[in-house]
C-alpha positions, 0 to 999 in steps of 0.5 A: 292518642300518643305521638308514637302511635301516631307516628305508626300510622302515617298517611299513605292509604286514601281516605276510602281505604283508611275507612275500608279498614276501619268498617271491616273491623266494625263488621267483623266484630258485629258478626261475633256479636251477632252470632254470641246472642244466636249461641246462648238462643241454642241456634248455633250447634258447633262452637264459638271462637272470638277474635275479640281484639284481634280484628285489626290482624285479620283485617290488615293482613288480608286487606293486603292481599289481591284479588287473586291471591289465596288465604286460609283462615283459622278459627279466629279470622272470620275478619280475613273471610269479610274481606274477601267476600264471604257475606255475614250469612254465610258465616252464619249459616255455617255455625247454624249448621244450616241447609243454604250453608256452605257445606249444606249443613254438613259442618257447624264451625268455620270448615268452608272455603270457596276454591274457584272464585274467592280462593279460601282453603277450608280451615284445617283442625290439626293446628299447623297443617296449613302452612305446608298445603298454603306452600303447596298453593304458592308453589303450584301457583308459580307453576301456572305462571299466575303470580300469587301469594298465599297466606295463613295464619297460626296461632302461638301456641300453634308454633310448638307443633312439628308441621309448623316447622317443617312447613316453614322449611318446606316453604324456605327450601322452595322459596314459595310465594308465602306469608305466615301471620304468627298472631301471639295472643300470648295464650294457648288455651290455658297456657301462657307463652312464657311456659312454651316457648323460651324465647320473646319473639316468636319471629325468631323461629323464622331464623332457623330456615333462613327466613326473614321476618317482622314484629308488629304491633297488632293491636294497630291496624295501619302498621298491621296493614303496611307490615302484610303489605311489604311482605306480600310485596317481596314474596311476589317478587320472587324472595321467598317466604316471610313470618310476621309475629303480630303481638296482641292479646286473647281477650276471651277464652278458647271459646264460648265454654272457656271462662278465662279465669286464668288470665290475670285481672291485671293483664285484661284491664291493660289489653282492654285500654288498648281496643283496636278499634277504639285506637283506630277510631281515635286516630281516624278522628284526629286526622279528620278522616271520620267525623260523626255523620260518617260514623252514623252511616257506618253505624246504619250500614251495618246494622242493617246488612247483620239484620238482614243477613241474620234473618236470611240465615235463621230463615234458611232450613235444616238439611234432610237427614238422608242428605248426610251419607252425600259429600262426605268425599269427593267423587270428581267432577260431579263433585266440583270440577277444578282445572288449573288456570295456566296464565304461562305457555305449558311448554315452558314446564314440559320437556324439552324446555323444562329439562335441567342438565345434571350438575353436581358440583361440591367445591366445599361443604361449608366450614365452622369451629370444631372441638378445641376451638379450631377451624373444622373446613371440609374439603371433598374431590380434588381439594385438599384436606384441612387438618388441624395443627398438632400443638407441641409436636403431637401434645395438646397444650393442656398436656404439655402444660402438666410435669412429666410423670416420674419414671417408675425404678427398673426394679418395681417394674421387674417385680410388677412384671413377674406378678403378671406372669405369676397371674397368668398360669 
């Protein structure tokens, strides 16, 4: 491993956490393998999404969050889940379509989530939308005085949809406790990044809301991990909402029936050298935190936990037919019940503590260049009005610049005059 790369990863994790990291990528990428192999035996009935290569995004980013805290995956984060706590066999089952599922079968991708104990909002298929409802959560969380932070993720080609940008400036208007992961893995489907978007940094679309945010490689895990880290810190505090555009790369196709024989051979071959679990695992070893009886437990825990929650999931049953028509909405309590935690005095947001008086106050309303390069200040009320300076009493420069036009004789003016009365009758 380069100096550079070790340079990234400065020791300032204990040594459990740095393996923390390293045994969920491991396992995040043992579940999609596992559930590769279910695929081709016809086990699993909806599709297939790989995050091959993109394990240490989800992994850092979630592994910054606190318990407390909200996240909603996309179809590739099935990392952040496992970090929160949802077993191998749940994720299994879901794909499986299986009646011990989350949504008891109801559903054969990765639409679950788990709102009372885990905090997981179901993902949503209309890719930008769950960036204004996770808004929605952080604000509704600064509300209840509970002090979270909510976090999403979208993908490049993601950020071209509307809701993606009104979502952020939602988010940047309320200053809510938000953290958008940005993973550009340089493909949209079939589409490369530079034939959708103009620019290098995707991170710079933060800028038009007045949002700041970070470039990470994502292909490094520790910096993945202290880059989510720093953001969620200060979206805590109070600063508002953070993007992170985490560089990486799509190493298979949209899903299980998309062979990728767009991706050039060449840019495989270089992303492919850059694994992020190879790279971890090298620097993990040179800095003696992993050594190979610890690599061996690693190996051993996790084939055993993927080989019993295989069997748990393939073991568990279809759902009846009849049991379809249930769940398709929410009928209430006997739903599921969700009260809000109140963790501030409810007097605090109720009136007459919560009352604001109206103030509205425009001392000015910003000032800029206008047209002719000139200061264009816009006064309202009692301030006085900036106008322009006239340039030669009245004449712009360009006008002045010009020769007076020759003065026509009085002659040719009388003839022109009397065609015009001649045309009128």
């Amino acid at each position: 491993m380069g100096a550079a790369m070790k340079k990234s990863m400065p020791r300032e994790l204990t040594r459990q956490q740095y393996l923390d990291l390293y045994y969920y990528m491991r396992l995040n990428r043992a579940v999609e393998e596992t559930m590769v192999k279910l695929f081709r035996q016809n086990k699993i009935v909806g599709g297939l999404y790989s995050s091959l290569g993109q394990e240490a995004i989800s992994v850092g980013t979630c592994y910054a969050l606190e318990k407390k805290d909200w996240i909603a995956p996309m179809i590739r984060n099935i990392g952040a889940l496992l970090v929160k706590g949802v077993p191998p066999r749940d994720i299994f089952m879901q794909h499986m379509a299986k009646y011990d599922s989350p949504t008891k079968g109801r559903d054969g991708t990765s639409h679950f989530g788990d709102l009372d104990n885990l905090h997981i909002v179901s993902p949503i298929s209309m890719l930008g939308d769950l960036i204004p409802v996770m808004a929605g959560v952080a604000i509704g969380g600064r509300y209840l005085g509970q002090k979270i932070v909510a976090m999403t993720w979208i993908g490049d080609g993601g950020s071209s949809t509307g809701v993606f940008h009104e979502g952020l400036n939602f988010a940047a208007a309320q200053k809510a406790a938000f953290v958008l992961i940005l993973e550009n893995n340089l493909w949209a489907y079939s589409t490369p990044v530079g034939r959708q978007v103009p620019l290098e940094n995707l991170a710079d679309r933060a800028t038009g809301y007045g949002m700041d945010s970070y470039i990470v490689d994502g292909n490094n895990v520790v910096a993945v991990y202290k880059t989510a880290r720093e953001a969620v810190e200060r979206a805590r505090a109070g600063e508002g909402p953070i993007l992170i555009e985490a560089k990486t790369f799509r190493r298979l196709g949209h899903a299980q029936h998309d062979p990728a024989e767009y991706v050039p051979k060449e840019m495989r071959a270089y992303w492919e050298a850059r694994d992020p679990i190879a790279l971890y695992e090298k620097f993990l070893t040179g800095e003696k935190l992993l050594d190979a009886p610890v690599k061996k437990e690693i190996d051993e825990r996790l084939e055993t936990l993927l080989e019993a929650e295989r069997e748990f999931a393939e073991n568990s049953p279809m759902p009846p037919p009849e049991f379809a028509e249930g769940g398709v909405y929410c009928t209430g309590d006997d739903c599921h019940k969700i009260q809000a935690r109140w963790e501030r005095p409810i007097a605090e947001v109720t009136p007459p503590k919560s009352s604001v008086k109206a103030v509205w106050t425009v001392p000015g309303f910003g000032s800029g260049k206008g047209s002719g390069g000139v200061d264009a200040a816009i006064h309202f009320g009692d301030a006085p009005a900036v106008m322009d300076k006239p340039a030669n009493n009245g004449r712009s420069a360009k006008a002045a610049a010009k020769p007076a036009a020759k003065t026509a004789p009085k002659k040719a003016k009388a003839a022109a005059a009397g065609a015009s009365r001649k045309a009128r009758r």
